[in-house]
C-alpha positions as CSV (number, residue, x, y, z in Angstrom):
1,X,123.1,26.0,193.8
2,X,124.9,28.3,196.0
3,X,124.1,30.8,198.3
4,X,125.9,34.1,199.7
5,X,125.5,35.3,203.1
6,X,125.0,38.9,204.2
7,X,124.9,40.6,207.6
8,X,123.4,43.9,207.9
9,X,124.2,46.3,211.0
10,X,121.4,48.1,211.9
11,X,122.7,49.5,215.2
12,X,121.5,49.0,218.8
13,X,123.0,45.6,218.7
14,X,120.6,44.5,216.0
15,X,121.6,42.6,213.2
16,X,120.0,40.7,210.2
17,X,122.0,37.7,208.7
18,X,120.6,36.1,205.8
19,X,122.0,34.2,202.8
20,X,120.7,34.9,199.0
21,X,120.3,32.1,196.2
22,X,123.0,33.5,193.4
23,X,120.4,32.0,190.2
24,X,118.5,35.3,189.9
25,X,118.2,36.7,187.0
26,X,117.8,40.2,187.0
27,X,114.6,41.3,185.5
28,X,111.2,39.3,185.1
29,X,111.9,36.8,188.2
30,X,109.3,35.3,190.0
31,X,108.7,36.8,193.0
32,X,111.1,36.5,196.0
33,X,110.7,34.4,199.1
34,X,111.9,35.0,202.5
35,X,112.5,31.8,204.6
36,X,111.7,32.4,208.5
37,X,113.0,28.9,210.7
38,X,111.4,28.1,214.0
39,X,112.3,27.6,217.7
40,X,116.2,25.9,218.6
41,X,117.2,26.7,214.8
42,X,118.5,28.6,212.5
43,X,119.1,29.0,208.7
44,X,120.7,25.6,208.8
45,X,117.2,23.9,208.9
46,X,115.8,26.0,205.5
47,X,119.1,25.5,203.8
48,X,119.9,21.3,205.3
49,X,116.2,21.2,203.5
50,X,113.7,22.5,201.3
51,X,115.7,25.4,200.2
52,X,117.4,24.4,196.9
53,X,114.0,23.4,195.7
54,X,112.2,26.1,196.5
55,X,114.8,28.2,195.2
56,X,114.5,26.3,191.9
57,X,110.8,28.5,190.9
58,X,112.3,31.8,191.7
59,X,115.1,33.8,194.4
60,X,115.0,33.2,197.7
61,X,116.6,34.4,201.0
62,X,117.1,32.6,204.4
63,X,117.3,34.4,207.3
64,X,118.8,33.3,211.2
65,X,115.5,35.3,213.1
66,X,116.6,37.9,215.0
67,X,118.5,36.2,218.6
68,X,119.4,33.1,217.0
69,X,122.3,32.0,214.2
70,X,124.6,34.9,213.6
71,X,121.8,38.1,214.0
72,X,121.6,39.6,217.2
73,X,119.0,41.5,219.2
74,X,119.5,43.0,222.4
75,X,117.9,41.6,225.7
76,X,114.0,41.4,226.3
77,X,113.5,41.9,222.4
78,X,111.4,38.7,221.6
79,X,107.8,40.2,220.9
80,X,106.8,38.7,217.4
81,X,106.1,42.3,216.4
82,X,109.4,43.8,217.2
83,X,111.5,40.1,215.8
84,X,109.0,41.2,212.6
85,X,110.5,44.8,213.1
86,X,113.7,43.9,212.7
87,X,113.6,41.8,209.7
88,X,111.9,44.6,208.2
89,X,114.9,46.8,208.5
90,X,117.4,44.6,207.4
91,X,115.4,44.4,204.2
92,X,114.9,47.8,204.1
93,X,118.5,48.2,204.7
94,X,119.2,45.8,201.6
95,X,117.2,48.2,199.4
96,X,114.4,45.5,198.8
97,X,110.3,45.4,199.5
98,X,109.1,42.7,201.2
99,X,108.8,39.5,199.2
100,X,106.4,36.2,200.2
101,X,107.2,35.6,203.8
102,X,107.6,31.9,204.2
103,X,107.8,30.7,208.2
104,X,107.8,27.5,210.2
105,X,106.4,26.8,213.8
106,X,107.5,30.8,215.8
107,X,108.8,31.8,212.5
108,X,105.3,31.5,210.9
109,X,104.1,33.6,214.2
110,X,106.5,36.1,213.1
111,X,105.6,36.7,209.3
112,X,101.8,37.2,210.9
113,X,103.2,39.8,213.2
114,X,105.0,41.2,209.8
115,X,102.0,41.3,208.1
116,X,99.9,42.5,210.8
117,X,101.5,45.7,211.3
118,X,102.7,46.4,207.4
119,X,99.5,45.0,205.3
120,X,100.4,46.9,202.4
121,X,103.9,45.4,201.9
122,X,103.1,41.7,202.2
123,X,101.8,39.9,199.4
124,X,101.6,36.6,200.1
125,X,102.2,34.1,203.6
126,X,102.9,30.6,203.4
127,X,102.9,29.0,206.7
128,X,104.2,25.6,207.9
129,X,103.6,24.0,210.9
130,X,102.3,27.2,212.3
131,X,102.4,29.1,216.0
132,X,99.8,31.4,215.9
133,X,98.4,32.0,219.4
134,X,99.6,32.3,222.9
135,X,99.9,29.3,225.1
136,X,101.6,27.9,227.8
137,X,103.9,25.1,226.1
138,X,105.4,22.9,228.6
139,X,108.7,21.7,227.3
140,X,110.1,25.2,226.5
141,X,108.4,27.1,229.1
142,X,109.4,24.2,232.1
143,X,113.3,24.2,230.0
144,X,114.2,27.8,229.0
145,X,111.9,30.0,230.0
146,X,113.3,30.6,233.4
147,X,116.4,31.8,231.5
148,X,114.2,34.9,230.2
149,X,114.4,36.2,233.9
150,X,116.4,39.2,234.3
151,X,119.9,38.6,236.0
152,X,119.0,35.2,237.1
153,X,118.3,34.4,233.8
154,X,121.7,34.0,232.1
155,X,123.0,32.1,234.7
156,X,120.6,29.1,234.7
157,X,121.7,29.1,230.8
158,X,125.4,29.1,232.3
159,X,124.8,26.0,234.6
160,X,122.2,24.0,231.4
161,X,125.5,24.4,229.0
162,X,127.3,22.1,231.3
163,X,124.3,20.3,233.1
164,X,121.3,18.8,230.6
165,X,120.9,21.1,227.9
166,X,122.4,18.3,225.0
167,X,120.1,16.2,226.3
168,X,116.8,18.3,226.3
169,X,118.0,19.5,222.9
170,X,117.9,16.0,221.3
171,X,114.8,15.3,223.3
172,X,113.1,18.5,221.3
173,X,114.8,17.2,217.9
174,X,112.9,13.9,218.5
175,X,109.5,15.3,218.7
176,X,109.9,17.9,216.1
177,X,110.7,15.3,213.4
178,X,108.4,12.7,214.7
179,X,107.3,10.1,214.0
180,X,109.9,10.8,211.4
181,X,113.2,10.5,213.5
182,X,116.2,13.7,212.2
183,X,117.6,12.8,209.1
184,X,121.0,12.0,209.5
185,X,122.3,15.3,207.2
186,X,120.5,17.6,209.2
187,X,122.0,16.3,212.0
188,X,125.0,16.1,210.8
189,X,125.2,19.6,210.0
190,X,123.2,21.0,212.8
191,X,124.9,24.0,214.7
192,X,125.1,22.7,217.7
193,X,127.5,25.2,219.1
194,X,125.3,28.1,218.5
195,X,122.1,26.3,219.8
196,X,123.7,25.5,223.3
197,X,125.4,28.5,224.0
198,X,124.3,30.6,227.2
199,X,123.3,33.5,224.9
200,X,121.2,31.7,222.5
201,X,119.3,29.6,225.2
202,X,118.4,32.8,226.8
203,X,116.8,34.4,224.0
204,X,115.0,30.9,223.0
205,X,113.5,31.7,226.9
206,X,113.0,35.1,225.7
207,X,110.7,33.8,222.4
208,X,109.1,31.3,224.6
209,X,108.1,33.8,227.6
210,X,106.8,35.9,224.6
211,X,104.2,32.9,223.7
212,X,102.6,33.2,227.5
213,X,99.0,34.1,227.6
214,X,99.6,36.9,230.3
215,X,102.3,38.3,228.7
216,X,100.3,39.5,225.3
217,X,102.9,39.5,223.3
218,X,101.9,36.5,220.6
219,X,98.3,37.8,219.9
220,X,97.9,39.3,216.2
221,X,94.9,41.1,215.2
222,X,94.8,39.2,212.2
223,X,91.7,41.0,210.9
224,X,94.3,43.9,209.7
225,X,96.2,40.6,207.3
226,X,95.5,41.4,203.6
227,X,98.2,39.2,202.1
228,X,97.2,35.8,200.6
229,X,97.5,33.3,203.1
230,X,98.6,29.0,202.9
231,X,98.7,26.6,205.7
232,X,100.4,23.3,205.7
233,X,100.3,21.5,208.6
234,X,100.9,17.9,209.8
235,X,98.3,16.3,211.6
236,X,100.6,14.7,213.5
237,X,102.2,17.6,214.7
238,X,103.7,17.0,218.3
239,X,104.6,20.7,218.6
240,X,102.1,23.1,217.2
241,X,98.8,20.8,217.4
242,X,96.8,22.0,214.3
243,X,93.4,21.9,215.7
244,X,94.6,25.0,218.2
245,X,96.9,26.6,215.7
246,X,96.6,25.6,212.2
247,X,92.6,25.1,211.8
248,X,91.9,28.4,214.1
249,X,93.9,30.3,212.3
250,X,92.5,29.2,209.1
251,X,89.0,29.7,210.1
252,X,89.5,33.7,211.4
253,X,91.7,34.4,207.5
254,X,88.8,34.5,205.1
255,X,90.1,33.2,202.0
256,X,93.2,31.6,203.1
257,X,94.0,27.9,202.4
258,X,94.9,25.4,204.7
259,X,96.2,22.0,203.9
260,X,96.4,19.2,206.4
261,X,98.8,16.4,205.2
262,X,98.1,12.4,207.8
263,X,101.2,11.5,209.5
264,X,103.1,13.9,209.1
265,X,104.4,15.7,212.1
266,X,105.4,19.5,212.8
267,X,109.1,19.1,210.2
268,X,106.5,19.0,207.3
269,X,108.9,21.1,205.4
270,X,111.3,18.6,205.4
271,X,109.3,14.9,205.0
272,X,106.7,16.9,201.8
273,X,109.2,19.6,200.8
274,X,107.2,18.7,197.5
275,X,103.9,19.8,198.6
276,X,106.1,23.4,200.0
277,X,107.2,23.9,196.7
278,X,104.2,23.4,195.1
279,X,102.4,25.9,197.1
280,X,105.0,28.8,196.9
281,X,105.1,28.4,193.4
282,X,101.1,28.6,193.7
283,X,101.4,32.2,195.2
284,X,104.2,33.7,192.8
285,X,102.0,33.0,190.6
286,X,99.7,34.8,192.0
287,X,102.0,37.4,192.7
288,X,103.1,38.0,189.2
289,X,99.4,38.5,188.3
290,X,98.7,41.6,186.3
291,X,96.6,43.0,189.2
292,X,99.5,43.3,191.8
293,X,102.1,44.5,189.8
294,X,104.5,43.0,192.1
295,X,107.8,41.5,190.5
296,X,110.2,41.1,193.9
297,X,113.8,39.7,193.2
298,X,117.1,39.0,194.7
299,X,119.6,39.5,192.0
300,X,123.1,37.8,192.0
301,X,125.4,39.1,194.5
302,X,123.4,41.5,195.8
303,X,119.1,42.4,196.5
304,X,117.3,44.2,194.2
305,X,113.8,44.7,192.7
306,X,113.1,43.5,189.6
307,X,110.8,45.7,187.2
């Protein structure tokens, strides 16, 4: 399966860049599913997956979040809300509603910020390995969040490119796939040019300063969520520790279901991409039912509804 890749200008140095599965078929599809990655990725980790399977029950898109891959954002735009924002208008842009939002680790925190503010256009969440509160986080607020600083800040991510960045990078590889250690493909294929640029290290600092307590910025008022709502997390998660993200968030979402899977860590897309599947294909159904009329679809070369 192939996928094409789209950038959409949307002005103020914003830009979306996502790529489209081409197996669509125009009218009658399940509904569509938008792929959010996490913290020191991009699109690379949906598509180096899960993404062929999950693309095998209906169309999906991948997106790089806005700051990272090949979408940009200007400076000091990292809230959840406004990263959520942004998507929004590339779709929008693309002519399509919002289809399920799918997002790992940050990316999960910013399909809740999506669905916070726009209730009525989400129908469904699926959310792996989830970030869904404010804390302090010591690996990426002690290694790039000083590079969120005005001024000062793109010159410490100046000095890490030639100093210890590759080194912190593979550190944080190693406990996002453990105990699982990379697998060799996704390593192999990982963009390590884009993730260790000055640029991009900033605005990871910018996303992780957004996740501080004092700053406000990662708390949802998740009370104004209407979509249906999964959870899959590993209970070995070394990154987002379920009992403070996974399990609270469950227990505030009436109705939503949360599935804990032993041993695996915070990559659970990867090591149960089954389990994913299964679960997505769980809420187009739902999706298709008679009483949402909802029918979402990215057709072949290009994103459309179907009817």
């Amino acid at each position: 399966m192939t996928f094409a890749s789209h950038t959409v200008q949307l002005g103020s140095g914003r830009s979306l860049h996502l790529h489209l599965n081409d197996g669509a078929s125009d009218a009658g599809a399940a509904p569509g599913a938008l792929l959010i990655h996490g913290a020191l990725a991009t699109s690379h980790d949906w598509l180096s997956g899960p993404a062929e399977a999950l693309a095998q029950g209906g169309p999906i898109a991948v997106v790089d979040r806005p700051g990272h891959g090949s979408s940009r954002r200007p400076r000091f735009a990292a809230a959840p809300r406004r990263q959520a924002a942004q998507i929004r208008d590339g779709l929008r842009a693309l002519g399509v509603q919002t289809p399920i939002l799918v997002g790992h680790s940050f990316g999960a925190l910013v399909a809740l910020a999506f669905a916070e503010q726009w209730p009525e256009e989400v129908p469904a969440l699926l959310l792996v390995g989830p970030i869904a509160y404010p804390e302090v986080r010591p690996l990426e607020h002690g290694w790039l969040g000083p590079r969120s600083a005005p001024i000062v800040g793109p010159l410490i991510a100046e000095a890490g490119r030639w100093t210890g960045d590759a080194l912190m990078l593979r550190l944080a590889q190693r406990l996002m796939f453990a105990p699982d250690r990379p697998p060799p493909h996704w390593l192999a294929t990982y963009p390590y040019g884009q993730a260790l640029d000055p640029r991009q290290t900033v605005e990871e600092g910018e996303d992780a300063a957004s996740l501080l307590p004092a700053a406000g910025q990662a708390v949802i008022d998740f009370r104004r969520i209407r979509a249906e709502v999964a959870i899959i997390a590993g209970e070995a998660d070394l990154v987002a520790d379920p009992r403070r993200h996974a399990r609270r968030l469950h227990a505030v979402l009436p109705g939503s279901r949360l599935t804990l899977l032993p041993g695996v860590g915070h990559m659970a897309h990867h090591s149960e991409g089954g389990v994913i599947a299964a679960e997505l294909d769980r809420l187009r159904a739902g999706c298709m039912a008679p009483r949402t009329g909802l029918g979402v679809a990215f057709r072949r070369g290009k994103v459309g509804l179907a009817s």
